[in-house]
Every structure is written in C-alpha cells, then in structure tokens.
C-alpha positions in Angstrom: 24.9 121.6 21.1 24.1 123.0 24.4 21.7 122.2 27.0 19.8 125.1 26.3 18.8 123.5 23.0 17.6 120.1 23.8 14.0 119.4 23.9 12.9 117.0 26.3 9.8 114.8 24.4 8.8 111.4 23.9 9.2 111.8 20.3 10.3 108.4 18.2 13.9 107.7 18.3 13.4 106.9 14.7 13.8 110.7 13.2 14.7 111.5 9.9 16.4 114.7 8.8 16.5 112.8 6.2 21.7 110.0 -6.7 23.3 110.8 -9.1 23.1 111.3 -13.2 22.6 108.5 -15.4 18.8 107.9 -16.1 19.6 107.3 -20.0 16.2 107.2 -20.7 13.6 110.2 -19.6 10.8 109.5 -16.9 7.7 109.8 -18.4 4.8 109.7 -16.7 1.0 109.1 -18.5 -2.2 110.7 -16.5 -5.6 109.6 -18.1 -8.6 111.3 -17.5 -10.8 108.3 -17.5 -10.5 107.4 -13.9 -12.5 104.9 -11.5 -15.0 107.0 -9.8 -15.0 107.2 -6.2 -17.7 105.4 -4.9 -19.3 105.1 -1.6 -19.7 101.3 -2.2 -18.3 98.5 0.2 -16.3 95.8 0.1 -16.3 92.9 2.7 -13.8 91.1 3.5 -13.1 89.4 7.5 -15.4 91.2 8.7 -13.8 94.8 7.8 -15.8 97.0 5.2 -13.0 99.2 3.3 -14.1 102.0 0.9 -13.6 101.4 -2.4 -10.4 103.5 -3.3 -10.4 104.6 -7.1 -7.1 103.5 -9.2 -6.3 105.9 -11.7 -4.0 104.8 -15.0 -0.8 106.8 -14.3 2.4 104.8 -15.2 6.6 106.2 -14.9 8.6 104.9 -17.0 12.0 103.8 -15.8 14.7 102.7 -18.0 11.8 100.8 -20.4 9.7 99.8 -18.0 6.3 100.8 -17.4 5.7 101.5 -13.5 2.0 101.5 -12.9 0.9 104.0 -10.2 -2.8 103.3 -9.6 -3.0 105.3 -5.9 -0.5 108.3 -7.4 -4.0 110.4 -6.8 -3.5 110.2 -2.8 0.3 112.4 -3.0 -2.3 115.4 -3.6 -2.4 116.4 0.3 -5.1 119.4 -0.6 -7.5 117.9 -2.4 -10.7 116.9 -1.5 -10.9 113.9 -2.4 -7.7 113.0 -0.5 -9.4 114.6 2.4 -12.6 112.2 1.7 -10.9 109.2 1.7 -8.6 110.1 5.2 -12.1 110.8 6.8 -13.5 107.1 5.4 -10.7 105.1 6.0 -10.1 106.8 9.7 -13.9 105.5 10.1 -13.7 102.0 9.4 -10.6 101.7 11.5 -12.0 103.5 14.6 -15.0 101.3 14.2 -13.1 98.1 14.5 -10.6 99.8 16.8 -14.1 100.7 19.6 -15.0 97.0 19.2 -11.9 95.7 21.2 -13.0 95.0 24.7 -10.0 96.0 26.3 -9.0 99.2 24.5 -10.0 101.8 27.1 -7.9 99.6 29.9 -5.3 100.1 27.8 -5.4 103.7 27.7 -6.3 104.2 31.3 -3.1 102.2 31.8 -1.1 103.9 29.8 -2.0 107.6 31.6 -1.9 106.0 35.0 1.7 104.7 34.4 2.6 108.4 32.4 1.5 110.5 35.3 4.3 111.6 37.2 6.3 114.6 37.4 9.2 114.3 35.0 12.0 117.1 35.5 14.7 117.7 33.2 18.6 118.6 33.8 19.0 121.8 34.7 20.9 124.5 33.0 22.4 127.7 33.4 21.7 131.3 31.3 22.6 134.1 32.9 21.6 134.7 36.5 18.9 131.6 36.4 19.2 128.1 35.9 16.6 126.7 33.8 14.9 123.4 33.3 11.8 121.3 31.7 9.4 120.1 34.1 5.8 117.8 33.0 3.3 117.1 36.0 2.5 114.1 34.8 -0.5 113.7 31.8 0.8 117.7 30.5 1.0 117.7 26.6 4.0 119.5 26.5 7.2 120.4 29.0 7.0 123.5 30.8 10.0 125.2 30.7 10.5 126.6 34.6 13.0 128.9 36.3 14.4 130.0 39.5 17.2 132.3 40.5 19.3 131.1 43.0 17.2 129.0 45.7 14.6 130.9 44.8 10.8 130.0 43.9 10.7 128.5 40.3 8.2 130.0 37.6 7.2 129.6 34.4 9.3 130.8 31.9 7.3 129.2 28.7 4.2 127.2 28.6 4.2 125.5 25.4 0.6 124.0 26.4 -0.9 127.5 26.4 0.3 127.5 22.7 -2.7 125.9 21.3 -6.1 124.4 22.6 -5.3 120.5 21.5 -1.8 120.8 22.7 -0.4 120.2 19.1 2.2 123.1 18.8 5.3 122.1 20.0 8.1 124.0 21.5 11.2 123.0 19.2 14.4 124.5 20.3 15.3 127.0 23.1 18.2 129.4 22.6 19.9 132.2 24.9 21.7 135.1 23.9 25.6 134.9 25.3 24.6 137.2 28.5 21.5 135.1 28.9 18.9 138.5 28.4 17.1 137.4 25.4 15.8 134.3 24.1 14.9 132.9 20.9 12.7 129.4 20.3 11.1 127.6 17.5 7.2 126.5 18.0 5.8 123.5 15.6 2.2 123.8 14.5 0.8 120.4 13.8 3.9 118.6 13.8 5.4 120.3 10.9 8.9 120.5 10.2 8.4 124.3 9.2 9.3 126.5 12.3 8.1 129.5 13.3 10.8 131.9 15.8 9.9 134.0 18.6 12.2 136.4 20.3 11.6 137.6 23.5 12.8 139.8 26.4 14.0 136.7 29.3 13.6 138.8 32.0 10.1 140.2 30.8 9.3 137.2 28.6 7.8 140.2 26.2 7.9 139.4 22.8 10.9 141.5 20.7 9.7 141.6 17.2 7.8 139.7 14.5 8.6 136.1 14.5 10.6 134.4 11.7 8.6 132.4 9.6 9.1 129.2 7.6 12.3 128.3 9.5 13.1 124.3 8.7 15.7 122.1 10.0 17.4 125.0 11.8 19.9 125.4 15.1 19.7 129.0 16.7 23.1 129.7 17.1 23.7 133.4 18.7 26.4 135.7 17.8 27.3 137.7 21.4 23.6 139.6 22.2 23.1 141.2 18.6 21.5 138.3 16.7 21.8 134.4 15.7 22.4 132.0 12.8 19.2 130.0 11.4 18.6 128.1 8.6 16.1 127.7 6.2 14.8 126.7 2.4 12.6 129.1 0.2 8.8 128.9 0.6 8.1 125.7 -1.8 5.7 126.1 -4.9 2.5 124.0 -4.4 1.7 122.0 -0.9 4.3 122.7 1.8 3.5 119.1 2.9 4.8 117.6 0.2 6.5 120.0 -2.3 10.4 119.4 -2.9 12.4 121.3 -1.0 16.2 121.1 -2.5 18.7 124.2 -1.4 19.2 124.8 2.2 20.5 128.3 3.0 22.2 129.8 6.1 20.6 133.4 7.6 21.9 135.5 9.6 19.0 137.5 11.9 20.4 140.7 13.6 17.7 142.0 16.3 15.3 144.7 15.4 15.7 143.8 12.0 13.0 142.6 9.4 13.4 139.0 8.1 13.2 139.7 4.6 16.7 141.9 5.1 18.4 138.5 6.7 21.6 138.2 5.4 22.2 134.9 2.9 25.4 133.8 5.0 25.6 130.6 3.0 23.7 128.5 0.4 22.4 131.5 -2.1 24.0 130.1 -5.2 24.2 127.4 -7.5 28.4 126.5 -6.4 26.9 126.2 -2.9 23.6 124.2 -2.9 23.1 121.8 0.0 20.4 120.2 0.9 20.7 120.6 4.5 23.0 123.4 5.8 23.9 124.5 9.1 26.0 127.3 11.2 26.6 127.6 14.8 29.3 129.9 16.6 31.9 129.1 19.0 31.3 129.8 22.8 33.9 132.0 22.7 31.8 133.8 19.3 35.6 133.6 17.9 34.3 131.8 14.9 31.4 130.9 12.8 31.1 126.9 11.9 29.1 125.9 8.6 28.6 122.5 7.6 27.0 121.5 4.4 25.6 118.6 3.1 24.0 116.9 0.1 22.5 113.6 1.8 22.2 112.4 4.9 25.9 111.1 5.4 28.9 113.3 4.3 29.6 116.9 4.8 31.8 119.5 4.0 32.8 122.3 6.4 33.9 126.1 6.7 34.8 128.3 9.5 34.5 132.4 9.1 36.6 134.5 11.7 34.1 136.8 13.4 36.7 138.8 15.0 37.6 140.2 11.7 35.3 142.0 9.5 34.7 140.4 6.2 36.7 137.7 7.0 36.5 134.8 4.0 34.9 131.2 4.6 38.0 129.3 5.0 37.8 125.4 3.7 38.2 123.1 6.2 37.1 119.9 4.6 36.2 120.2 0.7 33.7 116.8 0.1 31.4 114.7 1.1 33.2 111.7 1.9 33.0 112.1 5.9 31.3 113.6 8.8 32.9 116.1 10.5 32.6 119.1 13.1 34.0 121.1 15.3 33.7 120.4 18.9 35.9 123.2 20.6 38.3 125.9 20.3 41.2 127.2 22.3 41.7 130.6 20.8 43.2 129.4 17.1 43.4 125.5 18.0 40.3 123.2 16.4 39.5 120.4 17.7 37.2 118.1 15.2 35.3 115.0 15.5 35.8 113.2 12.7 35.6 109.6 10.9 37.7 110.6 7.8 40.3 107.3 7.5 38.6 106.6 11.0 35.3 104.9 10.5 34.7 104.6 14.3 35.2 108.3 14.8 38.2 110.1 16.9 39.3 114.0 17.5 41.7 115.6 15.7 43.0 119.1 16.3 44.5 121.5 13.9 45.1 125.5 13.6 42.7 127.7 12.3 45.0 129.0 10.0 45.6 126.1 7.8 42.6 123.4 9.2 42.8 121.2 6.0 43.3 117.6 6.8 46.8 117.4 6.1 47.6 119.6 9.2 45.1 117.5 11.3 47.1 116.1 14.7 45.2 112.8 16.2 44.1 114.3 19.8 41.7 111.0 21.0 42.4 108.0 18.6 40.0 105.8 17.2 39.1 103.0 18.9 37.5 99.5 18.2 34.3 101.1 19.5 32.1 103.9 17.5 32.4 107.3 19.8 30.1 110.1 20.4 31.9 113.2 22.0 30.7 116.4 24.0 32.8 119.0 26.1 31.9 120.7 29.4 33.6 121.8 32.8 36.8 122.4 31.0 37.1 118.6 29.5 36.1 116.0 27.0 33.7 113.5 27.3 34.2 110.4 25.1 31.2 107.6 24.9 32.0 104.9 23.2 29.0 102.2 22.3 29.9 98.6 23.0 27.5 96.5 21.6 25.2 99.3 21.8 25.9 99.9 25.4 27.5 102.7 26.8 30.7 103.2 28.3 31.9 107.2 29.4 35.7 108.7 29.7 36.4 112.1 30.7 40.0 113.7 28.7 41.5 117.2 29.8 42.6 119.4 27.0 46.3 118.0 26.8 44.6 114.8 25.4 45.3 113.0 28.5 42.6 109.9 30.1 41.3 111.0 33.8 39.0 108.8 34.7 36.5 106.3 33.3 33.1 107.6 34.4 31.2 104.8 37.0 27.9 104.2 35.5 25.1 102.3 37.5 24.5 99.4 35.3 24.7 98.4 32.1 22.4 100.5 29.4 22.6 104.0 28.1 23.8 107.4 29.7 23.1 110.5 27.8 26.0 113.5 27.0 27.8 115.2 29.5 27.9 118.4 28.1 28.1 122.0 29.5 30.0 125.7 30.1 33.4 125.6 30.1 33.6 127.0 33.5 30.6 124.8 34.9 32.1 122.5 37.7 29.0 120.6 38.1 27.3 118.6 35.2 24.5 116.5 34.7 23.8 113.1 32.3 20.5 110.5 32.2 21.1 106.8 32.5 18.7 104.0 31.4 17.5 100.8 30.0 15.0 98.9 28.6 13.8 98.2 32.1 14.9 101.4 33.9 13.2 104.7 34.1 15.9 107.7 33.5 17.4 108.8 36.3 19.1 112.0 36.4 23.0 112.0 37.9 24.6 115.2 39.4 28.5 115.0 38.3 31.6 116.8 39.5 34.0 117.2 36.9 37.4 117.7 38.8 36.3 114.4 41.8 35.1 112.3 39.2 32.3 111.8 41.8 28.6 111.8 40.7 25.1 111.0 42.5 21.5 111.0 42.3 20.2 114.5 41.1 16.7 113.6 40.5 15.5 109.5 40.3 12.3 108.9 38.1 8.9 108.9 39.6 7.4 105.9 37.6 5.0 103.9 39.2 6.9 100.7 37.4 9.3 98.3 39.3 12.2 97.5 37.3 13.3 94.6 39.5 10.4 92.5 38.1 11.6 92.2 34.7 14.9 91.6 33.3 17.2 93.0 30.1 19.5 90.7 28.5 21.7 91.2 25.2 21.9 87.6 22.8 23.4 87.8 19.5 22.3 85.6 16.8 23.2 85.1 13.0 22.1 86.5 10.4 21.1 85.4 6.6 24.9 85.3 5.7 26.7 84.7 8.7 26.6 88.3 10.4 26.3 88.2 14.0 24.0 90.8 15.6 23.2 92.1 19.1 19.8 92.0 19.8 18.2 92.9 23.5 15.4 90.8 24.8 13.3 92.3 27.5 10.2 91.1 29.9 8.9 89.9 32.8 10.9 87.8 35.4 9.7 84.2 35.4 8.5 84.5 31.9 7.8 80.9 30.8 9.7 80.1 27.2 6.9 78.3 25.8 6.3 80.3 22.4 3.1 81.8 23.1 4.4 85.3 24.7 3.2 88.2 22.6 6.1 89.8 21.3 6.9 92.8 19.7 10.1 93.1 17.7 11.5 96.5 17.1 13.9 97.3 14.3 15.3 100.5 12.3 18.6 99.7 10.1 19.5 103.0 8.7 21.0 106.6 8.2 23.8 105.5 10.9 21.1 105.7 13.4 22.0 103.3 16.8 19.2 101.8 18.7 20.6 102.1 22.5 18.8 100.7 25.5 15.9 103.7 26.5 12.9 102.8 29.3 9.7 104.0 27.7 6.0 103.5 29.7 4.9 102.8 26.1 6.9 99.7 26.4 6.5 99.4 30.3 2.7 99.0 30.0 3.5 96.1 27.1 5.6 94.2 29.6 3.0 94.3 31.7 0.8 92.7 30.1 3.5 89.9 30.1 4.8 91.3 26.5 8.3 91.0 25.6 9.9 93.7 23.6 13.3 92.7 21.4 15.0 95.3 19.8 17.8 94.5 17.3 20.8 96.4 16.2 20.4 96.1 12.7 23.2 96.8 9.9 22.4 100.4 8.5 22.7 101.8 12.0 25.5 102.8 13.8 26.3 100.3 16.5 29.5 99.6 15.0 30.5 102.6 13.1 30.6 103.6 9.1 30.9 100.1 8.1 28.0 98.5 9.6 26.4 101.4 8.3 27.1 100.7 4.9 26.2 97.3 4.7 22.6 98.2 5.0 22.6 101.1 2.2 21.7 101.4 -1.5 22.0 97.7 -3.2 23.3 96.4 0.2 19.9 97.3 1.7 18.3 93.9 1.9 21.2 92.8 4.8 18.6 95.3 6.7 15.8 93.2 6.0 17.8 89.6 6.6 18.8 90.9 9.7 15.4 91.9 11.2 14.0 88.5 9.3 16.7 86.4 11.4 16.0 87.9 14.7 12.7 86.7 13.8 13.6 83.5 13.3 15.9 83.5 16.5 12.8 84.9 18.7 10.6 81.8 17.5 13.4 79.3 17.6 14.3 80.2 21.1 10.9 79.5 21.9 10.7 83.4 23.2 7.1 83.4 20.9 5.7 82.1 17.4 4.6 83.4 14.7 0.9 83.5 15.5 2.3 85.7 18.8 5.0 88.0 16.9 4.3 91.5 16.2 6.8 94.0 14.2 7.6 97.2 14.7 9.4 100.1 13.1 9.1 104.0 12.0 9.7 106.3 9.4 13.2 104.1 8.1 12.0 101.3 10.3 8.3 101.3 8.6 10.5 100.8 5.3 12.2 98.2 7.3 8.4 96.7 8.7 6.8 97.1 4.8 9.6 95.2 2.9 9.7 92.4 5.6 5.9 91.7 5.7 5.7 91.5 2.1 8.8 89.8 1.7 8.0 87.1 4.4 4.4 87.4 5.4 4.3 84.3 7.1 6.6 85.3 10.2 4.9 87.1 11.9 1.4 87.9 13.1 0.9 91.5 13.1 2.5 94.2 11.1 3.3 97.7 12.8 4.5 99.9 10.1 4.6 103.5 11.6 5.1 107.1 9.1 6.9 105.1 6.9 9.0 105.4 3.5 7.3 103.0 1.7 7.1 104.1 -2.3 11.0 103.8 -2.8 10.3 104.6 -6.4 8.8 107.8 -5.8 10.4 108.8 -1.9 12.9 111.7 -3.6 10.1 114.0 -5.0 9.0 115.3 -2.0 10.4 117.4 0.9 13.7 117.1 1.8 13.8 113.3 0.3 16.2 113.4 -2.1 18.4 113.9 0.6 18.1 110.3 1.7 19.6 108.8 -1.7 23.1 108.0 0.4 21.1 105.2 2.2 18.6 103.8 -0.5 19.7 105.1 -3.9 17.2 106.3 -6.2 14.7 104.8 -9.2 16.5 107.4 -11.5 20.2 106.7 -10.7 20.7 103.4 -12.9 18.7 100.2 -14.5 20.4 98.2 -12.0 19.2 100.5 -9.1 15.8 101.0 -10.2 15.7 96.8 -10.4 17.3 96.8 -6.9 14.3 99.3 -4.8 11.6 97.7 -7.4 12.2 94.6 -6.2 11.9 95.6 -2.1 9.6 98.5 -2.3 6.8 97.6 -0.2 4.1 99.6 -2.0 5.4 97.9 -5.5 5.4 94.3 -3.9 1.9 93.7 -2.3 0.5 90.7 -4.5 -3.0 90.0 -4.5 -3.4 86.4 -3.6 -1.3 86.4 -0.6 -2.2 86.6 3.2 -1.0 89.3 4.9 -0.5 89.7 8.6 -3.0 92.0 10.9 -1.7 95.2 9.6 -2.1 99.1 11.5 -0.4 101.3 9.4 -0.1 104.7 11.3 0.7 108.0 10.1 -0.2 111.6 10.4 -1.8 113.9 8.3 1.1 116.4 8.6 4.0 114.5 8.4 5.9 116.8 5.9 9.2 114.2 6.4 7.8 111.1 5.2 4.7 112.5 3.6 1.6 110.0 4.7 1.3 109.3 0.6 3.3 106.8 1.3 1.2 104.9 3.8 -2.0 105.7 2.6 -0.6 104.2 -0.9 0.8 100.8 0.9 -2.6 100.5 3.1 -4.9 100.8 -0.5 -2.7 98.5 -1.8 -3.2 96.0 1.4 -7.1 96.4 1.0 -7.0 95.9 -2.5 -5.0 92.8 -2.6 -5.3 91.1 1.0 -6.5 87.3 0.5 -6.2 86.1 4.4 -9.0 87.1 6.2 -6.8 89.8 8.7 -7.8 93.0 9.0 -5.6 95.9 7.0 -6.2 99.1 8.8 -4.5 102.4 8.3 -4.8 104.8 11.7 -4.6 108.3 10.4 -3.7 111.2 13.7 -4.7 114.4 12.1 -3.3 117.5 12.7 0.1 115.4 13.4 3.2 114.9 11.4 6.5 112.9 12.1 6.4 112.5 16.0 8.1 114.8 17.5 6.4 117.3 19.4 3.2 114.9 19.7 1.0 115.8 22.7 0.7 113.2 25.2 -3.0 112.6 25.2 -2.1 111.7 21.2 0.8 109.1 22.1 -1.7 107.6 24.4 -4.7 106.8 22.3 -2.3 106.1 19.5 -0.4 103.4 22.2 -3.6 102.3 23.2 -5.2 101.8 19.7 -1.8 99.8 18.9 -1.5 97.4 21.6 -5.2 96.6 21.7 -4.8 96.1 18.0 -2.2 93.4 18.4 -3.3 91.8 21.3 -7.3 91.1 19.4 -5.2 90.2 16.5 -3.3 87.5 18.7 -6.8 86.1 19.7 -6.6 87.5 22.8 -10.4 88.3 24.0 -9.1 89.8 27.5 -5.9 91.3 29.0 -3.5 89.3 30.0 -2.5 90.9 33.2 
C-alpha cells in the first residue's frame, strides 16, 4: 500500500476487518408473542434509575441445550422500540455523567492538549506532492497540496463533507500519471463506502459515485480505471444484515457501475468473504487475494499485458498469509509465513509462482517482520518484544544498513516510488509525540522532517517494558507508563489496556488521550497479550478458538502483576479494551469481578453465541470458533461469553460500556445486550452505564469533537468511580 492510501486519524488501533460443518442437531430458535411490555417504570439501584428493559422468551437451541435470549429484541437496529430504549438509556447515563464535578476540565483539557497543527508525510502524484494537514481541534485532515515550493491549497476538505463532521474521508487513490483521483467518504462511521472521482487538477467531479463499496483498496490500472471491492446490497438492515461473498470489480472511467466487470468472487467455487485486488506499479500484473476468515488466504496473479490472460494460482489454501510485495518484470517477490511463522520473502517467477519454485530472498528470523519497498529497496521491521527495529536490503537480497532510530518504541513503514530517493517514516512511544523523519535511501542518513507540536513534555514521564508470568507459566511483555517520581504505593489510578487477537500487535503509540491521563498522575499499562502478533503465528494461536481463555489469563495476570508491584490496587484499576479487546474487558470482568474497579468495555464482541450472524462476522470464526461448529465448541464460548455469564447476585465493577449507533463491524446489539444484562443483574451498588455516540460506528473516521467528549465522559467516569471528588492534577 502506498502513501497515497493511508489515512491519517486517531481511529482505535483495535480494528476489525474482521466454522465449519458439524452442528448434528438444527438451531432452533422459539419467538413468543407474549412479551414483557415496555414500560416507562424505574428501577433504583446506587443511586442510578435504569429503564426497565423488556425480556422476551426467545431461546436457540445448540446441540440440546436451550439458550435463552431475553434481549434478542435489541439486534433489531430499525425498530422503534430499539430506538426508544438508545434514547432512555443515553439519558440516564448523561445524567449521571453531568453530575461529575470535573467532567468539563476534562474535556477543556483534552482540546487544549489536541490543538496543534498535525502534518502528515508527504507524498508525491504527479507534478504535486501531497499531504494531510489538521489545525489543531479540525474534525477531519485536510488533504493540502503544493507544486514545487509553491503555496499549498486545499485539495479535499473532508470537514465540508457534512455539518457534524461525521463523514469521513477513507482512502485516497491517484491514477498512475497522477491526473485523476478516486476516494472513499464514510457516512456515520459506516463501513459501506461511497467513491468519488474527480479531475486532480480541477478537483471537478468525473461521474456518479460508486455506491455501497465495503472493505475495498482502489487500486488503478494505468489512467483508464481501478480495482474495488465490494459485497451485494444485503436484505434487511445494512447495520446488521449478513454479508458473506466478497467480490472483486473492475470500474473503467466513464462507465456506469452497474456494467462493473465481476473480476473475481461471482460464483459459488470462488466465495470469499473478504477479497481484494491491487496492480503492480509497473500495471504488469493484477494481484487477488482471497480469504474466508480473518487469517489465511489464497492468492492469484492475472497478466495485464496480455488480453484475457487466465488467473494463474499462486497459493491454493488457506493455511498462510501471503502477498506480493514487488516485481521485477517476471520475478515475485512474496511476504510469506507458509513453514515460516515469523514471516520472510520469498521470490519466484511468474511463470510457475507455486511454492515449490519459491527461492528464500530475506529468511525468517527469531523476530515477527513487517516489510515495505521504496527508493529502489526493502525495508524489513522486525518487532522485538513489540519494539521496533528497521533494515534496509537492495534487490540482490543483500543487508545495507540497519536504520538508526531515536529511541526505543515504534517507527512506522518506509515505503515509497521506486525512483523516490527521499523517504519518510513516524517514530513514537507511549510517552512521545510522533515525529516525522526525512530519510535518504542511498546515505542511510535521516533527520527531523517535521517534530510534533504537542503541548506535552515527554521528559516528565517515563516508559519501561517488565514481563511478568502468566496463569501457566507464559511470560509476557507488558509496558508500564507515567509520571516521573510516581510514588509505588497502590493508590495510582491505573488503566490497563489489552486486545489479544486476530494477530493484531499492540506497539508503543503517544496518544493525548493517554497524555491527558498521565497527567492527572494516571498510569497506563498496555500488555502484549497471546492472540496478537508480538511473536508471530504461534502466539497468535495460543489465544484462538478453545485456546482463547490464555487471552483472558494473560490480561488477568498483568492485573495481578500491576497490584502486586504495588503500581495500584484493585479499588484504583481500571480496564480497557475495544471491539476484540471489549470481548477481552467483558469475559474478564465477569470472570473476575473482583480485580478491578472499573470496567471499560468499548464496541465490543460480546454475544459469542450469536457474533457470526451479522455483517461480515462469520469471518472472525479462525480466532473464536463458532456456537454451531461442535458441542465441545459451543460449551467452550458458552462458558466465556460475557453476555451469557452475567449472574445476578454478584458485584460488578463501575461499568461504561461505549458503542455507536452505527457500528456495522461489531453491531452495538452486542453491548446494548451485555449492558441490560448488567442492569438486570448488578447486586453491588456500582453504577452500569452504557454511553451510546449516535450517528458513529466502529472508530474510525470519528470527528474530533466526538473522541473528546467521549475521552472526557470516560476518564471522569473512572476517576468518580475511584472516589475521586476532584482532579488530581
């Protein structure tokens, strides 16, 4: 991927793009009409007033056993009564959210610290060089350009999109001449895409956009028209409907959508789930990956200097990741971790790119890699412990240099042209604002491009990485950050961060979320759970399907570690995850409620019985499995599924559940089903909230002035619920 199609945001790291036969009995599910009416009656409890919210009788059964579903009700996105029990539930929470003295400091905090002008790496398309620019509090980043030294304008305003700032600018793509360009716009957070063409000189708008575009790359083909991706328009909500075969278009200019060429994905032999196709710089070839889950993926290359050239098989299953990285003419070169779990780059001839021909071209190491081209070379990062470390190779294979970071944390992709001398990467940490870094790819010399305009002074605090045991013996990295002179007394607030999943790695990122936390003499742990990717395919897999409660013993130990080391205690711990990592937050605080003080659960997958029947969830059966797949695995996500395990009698920590009302990844049925559960069931006398954005979905793309109340709303939430009656700083 290029630079031209990254978007800069301060979306959660924590995204999702994310089962087999065997069910030997059939699902049945019983709907009554003789349903609790909804009732504007209140229950008391600590203070909070909850509306009532009606359980119906519907039951699944799985494999004999009778699943009863009481909020099954709330999955309906578009009915009224759905929409009735949002607007109630957002009330009581606001309520008790106003009451906190504090809140609005927090949020004037948070937009002091925010405003400054943030500029992006700049990149080159045709005769301008690009590059994403906020002034400080903006909603969204302006993309600006200038030719030569030039004045810089504005190229696209996603902030003019809408009034409340909540369309997004998704992805930004060039023609190869750099004359036209093509971009995806999110309404409301959605995952569906809408794609606008325009002139890039004029900025005139070509034709009618392309609608309901969804997990899509714009790949161009020369200057006559790109790749995209898409599913069909599902029946019933678009929220929440299932969305199962992926399919690969190809757009030529001028021409009208519904004549888009089917490239890939338009019958039953090839039905992915999520399906991709980008073209080589050198628009030699035409790259399509497949895939049925998350993890795996098959992969075909089509000759687009010959017409009606066949999809030749590179890779025929699902049992790695692979892709192409480069080409010289006929020679591949593939990242891959088939037989290398940590990852390494093979090359192999076009003509006959089956694995048996592949030649190793950078080895595997001990250490998981993550590889980009640019300037005529490879760039190899390689994670140790979660902390980066950068080579650059030339095309013979051969080591040049080790790249000379500034310190120890995390240094984004150097990635470009082929004939671009100069290129650009971001380093930070925990503590450390990004700063951008100018880098010469034949010296080997790089300096400051562009250093961050925070108002926050990283000397203040320190970073360190400990590594503590988990449940059964597994050590883990976790990194512990806060405010120099910290006294270890177990009172500090604390807010540990987890994820665990989908080979996702958790690498050291400064955010002013997090900066404005510290300040307040916060410290903020985030541990490198098994499920993610720190250490390649096999700490992946120790955290999937029945494996899946190491996740939860890992986040559980660093816990443990947090209050042992006298770091905090429980009555100062907070826990924190999204989408996967809400999964990770629901099955800990109902598993161990005792630990920990307050419970963070953001857009999370937290009905593991149900996740698979909407969207693009089925998708995610690699890393939990699924209720129909086997007894034994229905027993196994039963038995951790957070909205399946509240118990009434037990006290539960202060819990915000957060969420938005468009979130068509994780569809917010699953936390509005946990929170009614929470209400219903709480014994303790801690509030159980649920904080529903509307007019938001998954994260990215959220406007600024959203992330801040939302921040705000959060900290102010866990600080009250730590008895805390004033700021601490």
């Amino acid at each position: 991927m290029n630079k031209t199609s990254l978007l800069i945001s301060s979306a959660l790291l924590s995204t999702l793009v994310i089962g087999c036969s065997g069910h030997n009995s059939t699902a049945t599910e019983k709907q009554t009409t003789s349903q609790i009416e909804q009732t504007t009656a209140q229950v008391s409890r600590s203070q909070v007033s909850y509306p009532v919210t009606k359980q119906g009788t519907v039951s699944t059964d799985y494999f004999g056993t009778q699943v009863a579903d009481p909020y099954r009700w709330l999955e309906d996105d578009r009915s009224e009564e759905t929409s009735a029990w949002v607007k109630a539930e957002n009330k009581v929470t606001f309520s008790y959210l106003e009451q906190i003295p504090y809140r609005e400091q927090l949020k004037e905090r948070l937009a002091d610290l925010w405003n400054y002008e943030k500029i992006g790496s700049p990149f080159n398309e045709g005769k301008y060089t690009y590059f994403y620019k906020n002034d400080g509090l903006q909603n969204q980043y302006v993309v600006f350009r200038q030719e030569g030294d030039g004045p810089a304008e504005v190229f696209l305003d996603p902030n003019t999109f809408s009034e409340d700032g909540t369309t997004s600018l998704g992805q930004l793509s060039f023609s190869k001449d750099g004359s036209i360009a093509a971009y995806s716009i999110s309404e409301g957070g959605s995952d569906w895409r809408k794609i606008i063409i325009i002139d890039a000189e004029t900025k005139k708008v070509l034709e009618e956009p392309l609608v309901d575009v969804k997990f899509s790359d714009i790949s161009w083909y020369s200057n006559k028209g790109f790749y995209y991706s898409s599913y069909d328009k599902p029946k019933g909500s678009e929220l929440s409907a299932k969305t199962d075969q992926h399919k690969l278009y190809y757009h030529q200019l001028g021409q009208a959508q519904i004549d888009d060429l089917v490239v890939f994905g338009d019958s039953e032999a090839q039905k992915r789930r999520y399906v991709s196709g980008n073209v080589t710089q050198d628009d030699r070839y035409l790259v399509i990956s497949g895939a049925k889950s998350t993890s795996g993926n098959d992969l075909y290359l089509k000759d687009l200097s010959q017409p009606n050239s066949p999809l030749v098989t590179i890779v025929d299953n699902f049992d790695s990741d692979t892709s192409l990285i480069e080409n010289e003419g006929e020679k591949l070169y593939l990242v891959t971790n088939l037989n290398a779990p940590n990852k390494k780059i093979v090359s192999v001839d076009a003509t006959q790119p089956n694995p048996a021909n592949w030649q190793d071209f950078i080895a595997e190491t001990e250490h998981v890699l993550t590889a980009s081209v640019g300037g005529g070379y490879f760039f190899t990062e390689y994670m140790v412990d979660a902390i980066s470390k950068v080579y650059q190779y030339n095309y013979q294979g051969k080591q040049v240099r080790e790249i000379s970071l500034p310190g120890v944390g995390s240094a984004s992709s150097l990635e470009g042209k082929k004939e671009e001398s100069t290129l650009y990467f971001s380093f930070t940490n925990y503590k450390t604002p990004a700063t951008i870094y100018r880098f010469d790819v034949n010296t080997g010399v790089s300096d400051t491009y562009r250093k961050s305009g925070a108002k926050f002074d990283s000397d203040d605090y320190e970073s360190k990485q400990v590594f503590y045991r988990s449940k059964d013996g597994t050590k883990i990295p976790m990194i512990i950050t806060y405010k120099k002179g910290l006294e270890l007394n177990g009172k500090n607030p604390t807010i540990l961060y987890g994820y665990g999943g989908f080979n996702i790695s958790l690498t050291p990122r400064f955010s002013v979320t997090r900066a404005v936390w510290l300040e307040q003499g916060g410290i903020y742990a985030v541990a490198n759970l098994r499920g993610g990717g720190e250490y390649g395919k096999k700490w992946h897999k120790a955290g999937t399907q029945q494996n899946k409660q190491n996740v939860f013993d890992d986040f559980i130990a660093a816990g443990e570690y947090l209050i042992s080391e006298n770091y905090t205690s429980s009555d100062y711990l907070a826990i924190n995850g999204g989408s996967n990592g809400g999964l990770l937050v629901g099955a800990v605080m109902t598993q161990r409620p005792d630990l920990m003080k307050v419970a963070l659960p953001a857009v999370g997958v937290l009905d593991m019985l149900r996740y698979h029947t909407f969207t693009a969830g089925a998708g995610w059966a690699y890393d939990y499995g699924t209720a129909e797949q086997s007894k034994e695995m229905f027993n196994y996500l039963k038995g951790y599924s957070p909205v399946h395990n509240v118990k009434a009698g037990v006290s539960y920590p202060a819990t915000l559940v957060t969420t938005g009302d468009h979130d068509d990844r994780v569809v917010p049925a699953h936390s509005f089903k946990f929170a009614a559960q929470l209400q219903a069931k709480q014994a303790g006398s801690a509030p159980t909230l649920i904080r529903i954005e509307t007019n938001a979905g998954h994260g990215a793309g959220t406007p600024v002035s959203k992330t801040i109340e939302q921040y705000a709303d959060i900290y102010a939430f866990t600080l009250f619920n730590m008895g805390y009656q004033k700021l601490l700083h």
